[in-house]
N, C-alpha and C positions, 0 to 999 in steps of 0.2 A: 518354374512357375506353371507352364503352359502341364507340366506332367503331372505335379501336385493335384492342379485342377481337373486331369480327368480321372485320376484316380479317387479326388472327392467325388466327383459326378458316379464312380461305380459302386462306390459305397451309400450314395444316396439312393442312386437304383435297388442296390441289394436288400438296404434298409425297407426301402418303401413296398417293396414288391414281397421278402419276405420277412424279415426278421418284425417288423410293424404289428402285422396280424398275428402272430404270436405273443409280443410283447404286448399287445392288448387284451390278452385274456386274463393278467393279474397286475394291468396298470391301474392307478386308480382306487386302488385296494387301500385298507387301510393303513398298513404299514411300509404300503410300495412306495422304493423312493423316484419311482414313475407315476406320471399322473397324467389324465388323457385332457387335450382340447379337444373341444366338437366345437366345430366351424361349419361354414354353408360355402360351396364353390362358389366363386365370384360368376362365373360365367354359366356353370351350369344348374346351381339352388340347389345340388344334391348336398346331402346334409353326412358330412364327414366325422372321424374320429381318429384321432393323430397322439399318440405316444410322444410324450415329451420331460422335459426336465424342469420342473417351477417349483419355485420357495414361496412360500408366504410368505407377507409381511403386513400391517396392521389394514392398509386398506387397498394392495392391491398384490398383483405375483407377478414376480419377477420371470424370465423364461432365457434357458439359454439357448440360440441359435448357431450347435455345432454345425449347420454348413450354409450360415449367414441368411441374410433377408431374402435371399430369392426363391426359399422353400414355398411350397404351395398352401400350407396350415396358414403361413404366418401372411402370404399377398392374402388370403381368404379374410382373416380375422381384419386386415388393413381396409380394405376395400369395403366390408361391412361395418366395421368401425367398432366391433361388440362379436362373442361368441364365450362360452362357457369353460370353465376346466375342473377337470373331479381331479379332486386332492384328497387324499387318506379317507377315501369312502363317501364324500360329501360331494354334490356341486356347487358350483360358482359363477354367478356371472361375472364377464369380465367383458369391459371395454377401455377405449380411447389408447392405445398400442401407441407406447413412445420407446422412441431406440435408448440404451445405455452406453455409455462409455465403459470399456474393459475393466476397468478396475472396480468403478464401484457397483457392476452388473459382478462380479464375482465374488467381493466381498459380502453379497449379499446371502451366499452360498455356506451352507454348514461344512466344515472342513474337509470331510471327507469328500464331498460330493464337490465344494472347491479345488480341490487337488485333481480330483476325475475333470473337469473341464479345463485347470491348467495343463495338466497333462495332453488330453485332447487338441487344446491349441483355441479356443473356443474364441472369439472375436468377437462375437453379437449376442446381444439381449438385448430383453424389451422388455418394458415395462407394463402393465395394463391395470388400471386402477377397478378396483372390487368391493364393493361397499357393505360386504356381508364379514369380511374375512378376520378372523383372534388373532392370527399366527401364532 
């Protein structure tokens, strides 16, 4: 377990440090099945933008957290209670961030992109309710 864990923690570094700012120059997009949250630092109000995985649904998106709730997007969006996310070219606001249970945080997921986070091992989603959203 203890080795699991730090090898997720290298992969979170790598992510964040480099694969991130690359994956943000066509997250967001309209056909990308990447889509960015902008958040604000809890601690510092610098205004962030974080590459992530979210489905729509009638009024809110769903997000899944491959490397669980203690990522910094997701304490940012908790702590302010509200923060945005562009979806297929559009933004969104989005607040009030409730945890899912595995199952129906992944059934919420189109196939293909459910099999990528069964695969991945994915544990954590969250919900956040969106008052603008068709899905």
């Amino acid at each position: 377990m203890k080795y699991q864990q730090g090898l997720l923690n290298r992969m979170r570094f790598l992510n964040k440090r480099i694969f991130n700012p690359l994956t943000l120059k066509f997250a967001g997009a309209s056909h990308s099945p990447i889509s960015i949250v902008r958040h604000v630092g809890r601690r510092s109000g610098t205004p962030y933008a974080t590459p992530v995985i979210a489905v729509p649904l009638v009024d809110a998106f769903v997000f899944a957290l491959p490397y669980g709730q203690e990522v910094d997007w997701y304490r940012n969006v908790l702590a302010a209670g509200q923060g945005s996310v562009v979806w297929h070219g559009k933004e969104y606001p989005v607040e009030n961030p409730q945890p899912l249970v595995v199952r129906p945080g992944q059934s919420t997921f189109p196939l293909a992109l459910r099999w990528i986070v069964r695969i991945v091992g994915v544990q954590h989603f969250t919900q956040m309710k969106s008052p603008n959203v068709i899905g």
